[in-house]
Residue frames relative to the residue before (quaternion, step in Angstrom):
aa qw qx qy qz dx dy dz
X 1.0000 0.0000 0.0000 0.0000 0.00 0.00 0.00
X 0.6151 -0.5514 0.5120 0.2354 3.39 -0.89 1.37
X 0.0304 -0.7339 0.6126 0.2919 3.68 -1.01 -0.13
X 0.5868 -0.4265 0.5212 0.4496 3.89 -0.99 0.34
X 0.2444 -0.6350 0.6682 0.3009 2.86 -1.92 -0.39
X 0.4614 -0.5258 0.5623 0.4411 3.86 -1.13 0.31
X 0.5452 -0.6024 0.5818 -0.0364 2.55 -1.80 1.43
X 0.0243 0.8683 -0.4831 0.1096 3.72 1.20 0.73
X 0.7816 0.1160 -0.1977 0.5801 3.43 0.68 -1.29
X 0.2209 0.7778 -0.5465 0.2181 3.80 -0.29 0.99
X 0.2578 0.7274 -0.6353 -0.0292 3.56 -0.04 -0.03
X 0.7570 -0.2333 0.4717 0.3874 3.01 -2.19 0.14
X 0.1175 -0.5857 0.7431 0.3016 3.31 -1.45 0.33
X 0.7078 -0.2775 0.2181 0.6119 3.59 -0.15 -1.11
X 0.5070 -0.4577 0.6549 0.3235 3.39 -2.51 -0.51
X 0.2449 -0.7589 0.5783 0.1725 2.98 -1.04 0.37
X 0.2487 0.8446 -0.4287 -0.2023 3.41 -0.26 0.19
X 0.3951 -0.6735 0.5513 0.2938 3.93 -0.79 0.78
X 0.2391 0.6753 -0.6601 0.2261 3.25 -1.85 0.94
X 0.3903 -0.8077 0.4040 0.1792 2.43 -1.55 1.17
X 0.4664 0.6094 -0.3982 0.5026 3.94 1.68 0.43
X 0.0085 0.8350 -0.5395 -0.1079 4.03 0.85 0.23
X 0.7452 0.2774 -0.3117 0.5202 3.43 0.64 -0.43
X 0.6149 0.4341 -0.5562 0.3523 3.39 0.07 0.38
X 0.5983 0.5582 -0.3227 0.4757 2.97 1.05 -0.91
X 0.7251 0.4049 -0.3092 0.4634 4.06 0.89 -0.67
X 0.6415 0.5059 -0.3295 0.4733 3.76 1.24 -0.30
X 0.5555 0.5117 -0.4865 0.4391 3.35 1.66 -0.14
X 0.7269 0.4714 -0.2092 0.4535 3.59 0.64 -1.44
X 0.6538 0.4603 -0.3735 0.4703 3.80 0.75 -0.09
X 0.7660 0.4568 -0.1796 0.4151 3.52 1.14 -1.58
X 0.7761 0.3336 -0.1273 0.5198 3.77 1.35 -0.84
X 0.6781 0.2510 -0.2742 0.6341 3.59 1.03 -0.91
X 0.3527 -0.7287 0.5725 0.1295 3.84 0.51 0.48
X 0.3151 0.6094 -0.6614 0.3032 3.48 0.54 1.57
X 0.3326 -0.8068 0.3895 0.2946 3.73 -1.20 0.22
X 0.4488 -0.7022 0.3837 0.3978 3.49 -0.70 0.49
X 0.3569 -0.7778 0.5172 -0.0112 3.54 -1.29 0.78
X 0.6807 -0.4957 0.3781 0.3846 2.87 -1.68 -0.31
X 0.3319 -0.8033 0.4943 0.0153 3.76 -1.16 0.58
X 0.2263 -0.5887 0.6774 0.3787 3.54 -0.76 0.22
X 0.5402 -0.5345 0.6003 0.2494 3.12 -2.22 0.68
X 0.1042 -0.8114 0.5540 -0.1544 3.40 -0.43 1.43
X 0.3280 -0.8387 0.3056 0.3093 3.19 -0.25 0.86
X 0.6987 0.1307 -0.4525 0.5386 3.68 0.73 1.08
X 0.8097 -0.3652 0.2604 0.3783 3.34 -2.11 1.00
X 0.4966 0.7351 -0.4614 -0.0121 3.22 -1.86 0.37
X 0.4945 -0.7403 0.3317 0.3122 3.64 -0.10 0.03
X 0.1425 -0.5685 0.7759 0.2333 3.96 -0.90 0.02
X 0.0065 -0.6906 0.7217 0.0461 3.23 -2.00 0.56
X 0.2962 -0.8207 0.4885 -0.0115 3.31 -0.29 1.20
X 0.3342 -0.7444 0.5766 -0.0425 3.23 -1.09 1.50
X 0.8036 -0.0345 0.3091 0.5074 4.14 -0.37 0.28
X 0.6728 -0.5827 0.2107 0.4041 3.47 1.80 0.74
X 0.6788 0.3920 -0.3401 0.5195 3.42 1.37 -0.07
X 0.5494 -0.4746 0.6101 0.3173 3.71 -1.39 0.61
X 0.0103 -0.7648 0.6362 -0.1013 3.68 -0.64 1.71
X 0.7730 0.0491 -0.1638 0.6109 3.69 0.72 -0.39
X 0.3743 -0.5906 0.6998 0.1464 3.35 -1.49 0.75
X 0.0672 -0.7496 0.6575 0.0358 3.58 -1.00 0.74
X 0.0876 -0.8271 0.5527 -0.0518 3.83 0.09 1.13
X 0.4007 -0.6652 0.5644 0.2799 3.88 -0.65 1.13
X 0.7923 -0.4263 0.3999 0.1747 3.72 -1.39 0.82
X 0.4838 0.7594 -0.4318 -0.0524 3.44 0.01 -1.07
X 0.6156 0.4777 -0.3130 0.5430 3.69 1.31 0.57
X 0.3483 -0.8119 0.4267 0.1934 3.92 -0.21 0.44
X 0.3334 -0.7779 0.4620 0.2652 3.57 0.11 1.50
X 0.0385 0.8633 -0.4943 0.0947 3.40 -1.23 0.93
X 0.4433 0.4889 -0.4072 0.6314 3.06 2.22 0.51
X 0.4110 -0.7025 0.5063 0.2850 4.20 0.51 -0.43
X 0.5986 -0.1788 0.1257 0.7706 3.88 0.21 -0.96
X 0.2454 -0.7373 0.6142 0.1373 2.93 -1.55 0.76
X 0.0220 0.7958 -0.5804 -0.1716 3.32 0.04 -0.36
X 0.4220 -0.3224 -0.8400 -0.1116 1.78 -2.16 1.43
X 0.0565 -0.7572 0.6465 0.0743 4.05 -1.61 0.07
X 0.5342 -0.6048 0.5115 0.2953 3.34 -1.13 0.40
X 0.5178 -0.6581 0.4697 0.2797 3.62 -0.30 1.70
X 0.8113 -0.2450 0.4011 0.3477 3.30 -0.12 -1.85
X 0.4757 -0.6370 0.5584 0.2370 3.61 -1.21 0.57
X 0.0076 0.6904 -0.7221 -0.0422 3.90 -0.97 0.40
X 0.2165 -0.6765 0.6946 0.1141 3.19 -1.87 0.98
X 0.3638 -0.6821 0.6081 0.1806 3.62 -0.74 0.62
X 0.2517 -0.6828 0.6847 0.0400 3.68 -0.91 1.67
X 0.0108 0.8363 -0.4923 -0.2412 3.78 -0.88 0.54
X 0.7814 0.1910 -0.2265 0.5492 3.50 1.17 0.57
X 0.8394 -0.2617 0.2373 0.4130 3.36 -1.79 0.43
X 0.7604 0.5885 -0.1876 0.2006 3.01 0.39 -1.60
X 0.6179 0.6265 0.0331 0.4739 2.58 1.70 -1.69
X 0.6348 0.6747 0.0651 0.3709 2.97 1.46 -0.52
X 0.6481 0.3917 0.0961 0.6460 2.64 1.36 -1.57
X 0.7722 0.1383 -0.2434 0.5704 3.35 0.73 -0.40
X 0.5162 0.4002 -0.6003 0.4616 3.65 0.29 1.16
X 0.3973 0.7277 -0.3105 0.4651 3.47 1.48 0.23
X 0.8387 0.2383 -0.0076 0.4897 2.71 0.75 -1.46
X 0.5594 0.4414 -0.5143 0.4772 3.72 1.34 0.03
X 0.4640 0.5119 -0.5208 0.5014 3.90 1.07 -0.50
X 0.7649 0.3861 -0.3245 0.4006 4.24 -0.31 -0.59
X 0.6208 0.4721 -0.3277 0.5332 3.24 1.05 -0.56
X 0.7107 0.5209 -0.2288 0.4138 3.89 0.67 -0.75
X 0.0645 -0.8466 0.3791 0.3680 3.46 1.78 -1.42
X 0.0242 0.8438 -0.5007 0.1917 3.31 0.77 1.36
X 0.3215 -0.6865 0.6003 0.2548 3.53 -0.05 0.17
X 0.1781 0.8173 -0.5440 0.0664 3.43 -1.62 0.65
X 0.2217 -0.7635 0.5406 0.2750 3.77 -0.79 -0.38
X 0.1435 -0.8476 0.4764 0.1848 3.09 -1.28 -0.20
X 0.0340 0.8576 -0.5125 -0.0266 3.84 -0.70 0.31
X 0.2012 -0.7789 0.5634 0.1880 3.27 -1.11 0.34
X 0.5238 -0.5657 0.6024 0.2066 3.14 -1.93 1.07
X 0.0500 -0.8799 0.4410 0.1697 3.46 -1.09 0.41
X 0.8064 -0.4954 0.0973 0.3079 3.19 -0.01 0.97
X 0.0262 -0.8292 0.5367 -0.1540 3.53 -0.73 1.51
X 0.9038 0.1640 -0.0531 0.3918 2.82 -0.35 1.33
X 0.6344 -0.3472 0.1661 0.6704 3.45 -0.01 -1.37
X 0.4285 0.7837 -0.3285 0.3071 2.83 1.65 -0.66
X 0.3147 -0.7676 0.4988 0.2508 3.70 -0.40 0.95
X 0.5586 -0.4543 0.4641 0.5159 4.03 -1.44 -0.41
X 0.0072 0.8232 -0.5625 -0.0775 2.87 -1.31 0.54
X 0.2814 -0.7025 0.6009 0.2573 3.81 -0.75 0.55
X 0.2799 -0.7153 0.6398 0.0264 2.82 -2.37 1.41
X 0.1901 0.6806 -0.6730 -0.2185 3.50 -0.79 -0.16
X 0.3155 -0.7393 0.5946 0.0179 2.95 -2.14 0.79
X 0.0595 -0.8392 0.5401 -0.0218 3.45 -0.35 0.98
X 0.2485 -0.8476 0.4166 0.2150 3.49 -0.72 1.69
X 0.1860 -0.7745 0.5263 0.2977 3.96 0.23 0.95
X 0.9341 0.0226 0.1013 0.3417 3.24 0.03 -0.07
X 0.5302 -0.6581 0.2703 0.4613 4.19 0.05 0.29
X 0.8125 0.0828 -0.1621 0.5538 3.27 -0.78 1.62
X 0.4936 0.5774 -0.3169 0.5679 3.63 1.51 0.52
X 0.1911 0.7200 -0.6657 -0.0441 3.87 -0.04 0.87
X 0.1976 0.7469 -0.5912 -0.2314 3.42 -1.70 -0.49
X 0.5321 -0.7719 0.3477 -0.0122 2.68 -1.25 1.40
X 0.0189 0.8113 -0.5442 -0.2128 3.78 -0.50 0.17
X 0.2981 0.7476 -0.5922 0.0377 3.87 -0.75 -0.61
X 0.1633 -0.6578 0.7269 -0.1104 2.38 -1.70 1.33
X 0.7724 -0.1735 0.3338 0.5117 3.89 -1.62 0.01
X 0.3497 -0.5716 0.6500 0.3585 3.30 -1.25 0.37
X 0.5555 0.4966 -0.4667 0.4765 3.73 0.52 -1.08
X 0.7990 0.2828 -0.3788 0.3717 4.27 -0.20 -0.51
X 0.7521 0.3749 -0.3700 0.3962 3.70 1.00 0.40
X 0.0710 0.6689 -0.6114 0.4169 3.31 1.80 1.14
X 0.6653 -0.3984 0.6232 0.1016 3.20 -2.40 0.35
């Protein structure tokens, strides 16, 4: 038997996520996670690229079938952005209060070397999470 290789240099490219509210969904990720919208191929139904650090991280893809199973399962839960400081932090804090998004929050607690860390989750939409977290120590007060 053959072994694989690790996948060291892999990264994410992007999520995609379908819906049928594109612009809410694009005023969330543009107006609160402060990604920008971009350029697109011409596909032949509506949607958006949003672009992270110059690369196309979430695909937004217009609906064009009515959902009639609710959660399916299996399905891809959710997307998480990693916050790496206070700052950073705090003021996705505050564009979520400033926007009145609704959310929750929880914390992870620590494994290993891995430190604690705090999440919030915001449901955009059914069967749509996204996630942030960062250090617990950078979402102290």
């Amino acid at each position: 038997m053959r072994r694989s290789q690790p996948a060291e240099a892999m990264q994410l490219d992007h999520a995609t996520i379908v819906t049928a509210d594109l612009d809410t969904a694009r005023r969330f990720f543009v107006d609160v996670v402060g990604l920008t919208q971009g350029a697109r191929p011409a596909f032949s139904v509506d949607g958006y690229w949003l672009y992270a650090n110059g690369s196309p991280v979430i695909h937004l893809v217009e609906s064009t079938v009515p959902d009639t199973s609710m959660r399916a399962a299996p399905r891809i839960d959710h997307i998480a952005f990693r916050l790496e400081s206070a700052a950073e932090w705090q003021a996705l804090l505050a564009r979520l209060r400033a926007t009145g998004v609704d959310y929750r929050t929880a914390q992870v607690p620590p494994m290993g070397p891995q430190e604690a860390a705090m999440q919030i989750f915001v449901a955009l939409a059914p069967s749509v999470v996204v996630e942030f977290v960062t250090a617990l120590h950078h979402a102290q007060p």
